[in-house]
Wavefront OBJ file of the C-alpha trace (Angstrom):
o trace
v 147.582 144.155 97.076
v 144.474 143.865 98.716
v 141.913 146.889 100.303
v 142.614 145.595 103.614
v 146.065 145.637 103.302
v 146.156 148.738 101.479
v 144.277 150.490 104.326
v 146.608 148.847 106.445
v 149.536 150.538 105.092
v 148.014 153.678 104.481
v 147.151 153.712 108.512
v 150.597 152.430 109.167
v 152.479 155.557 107.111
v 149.638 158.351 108.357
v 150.524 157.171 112.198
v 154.513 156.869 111.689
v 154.088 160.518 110.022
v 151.381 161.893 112.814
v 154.083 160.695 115.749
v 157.226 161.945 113.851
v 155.595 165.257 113.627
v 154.107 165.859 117.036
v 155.460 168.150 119.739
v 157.850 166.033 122.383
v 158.889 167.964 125.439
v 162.289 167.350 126.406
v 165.690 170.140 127.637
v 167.746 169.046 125.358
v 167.857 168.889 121.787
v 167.013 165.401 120.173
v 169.499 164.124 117.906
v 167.815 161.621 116.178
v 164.919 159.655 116.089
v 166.111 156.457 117.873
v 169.070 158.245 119.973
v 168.985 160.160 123.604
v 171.047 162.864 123.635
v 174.809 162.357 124.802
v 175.284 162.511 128.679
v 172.170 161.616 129.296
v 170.874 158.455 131.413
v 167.933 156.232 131.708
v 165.910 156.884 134.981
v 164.486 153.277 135.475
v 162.067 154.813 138.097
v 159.351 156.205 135.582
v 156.859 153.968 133.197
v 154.423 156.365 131.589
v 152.605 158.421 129.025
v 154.494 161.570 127.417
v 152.479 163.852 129.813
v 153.417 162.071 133.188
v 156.871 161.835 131.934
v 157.075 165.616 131.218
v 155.592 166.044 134.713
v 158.459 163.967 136.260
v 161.084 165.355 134.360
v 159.775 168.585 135.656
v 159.037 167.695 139.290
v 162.993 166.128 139.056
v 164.405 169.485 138.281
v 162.323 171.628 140.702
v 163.310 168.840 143.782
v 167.017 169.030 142.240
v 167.417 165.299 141.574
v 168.586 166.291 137.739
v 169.631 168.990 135.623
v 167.858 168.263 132.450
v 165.118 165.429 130.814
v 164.474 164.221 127.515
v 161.306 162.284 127.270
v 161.726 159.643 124.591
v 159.345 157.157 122.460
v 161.310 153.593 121.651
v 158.481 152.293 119.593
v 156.409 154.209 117.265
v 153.082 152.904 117.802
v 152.863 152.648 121.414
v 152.062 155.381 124.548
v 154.473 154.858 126.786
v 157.799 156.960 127.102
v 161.282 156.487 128.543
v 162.758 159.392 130.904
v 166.275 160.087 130.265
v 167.921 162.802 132.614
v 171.160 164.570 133.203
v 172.604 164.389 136.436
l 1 2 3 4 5 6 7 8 9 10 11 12 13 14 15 16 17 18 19 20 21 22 23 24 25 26 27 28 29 30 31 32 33 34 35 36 37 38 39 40 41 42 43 44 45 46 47 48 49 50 51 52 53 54 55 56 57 58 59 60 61 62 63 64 65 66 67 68 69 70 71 72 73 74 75 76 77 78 79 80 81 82 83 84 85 86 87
């Protein structure tokens, strides 16, 4: 194995490790990596970063539009977050 590819990995395994270990906001309790909790729906509405889709999930409880969010990251390496609520 090369140094490039080396670093690559190394990268790779330090990001999978930094994402798994950060701080998601969400009002329910996450299962699983990979799984939205039970009863829970995809809100098609909202495309965004985890801090504009805490602020929705928030704004949607104050207004009354849902009972609870989960905020939730398909893919590993990228920003954007799915908004999953309970009706």
């Amino acid at each position: 194995m090369n140094r490039s590819i080396r670093r690559l990995l190394q990268g790779a395994v330090f990001a999978t490790a930094l994402a798994a270990s950060a701080p998601q906001a969400f009002a329910a309790t996450a299962p699983g990596i990979g799984t939205p909790p039970a009863g829970y729906v995809h809100e098609p509405s909202f495309h965004g970063t985890a801090t504009a889709c805490r602020a929705a999930g928030a704004e949607g409880i104050a207004d009354g539009k849902w009972t609870a969010y989960f905020c939730y990251q398909e893919l590993p390496f990228t920003p954007f977050q799915k908004l999953y609520v309970k009706k």
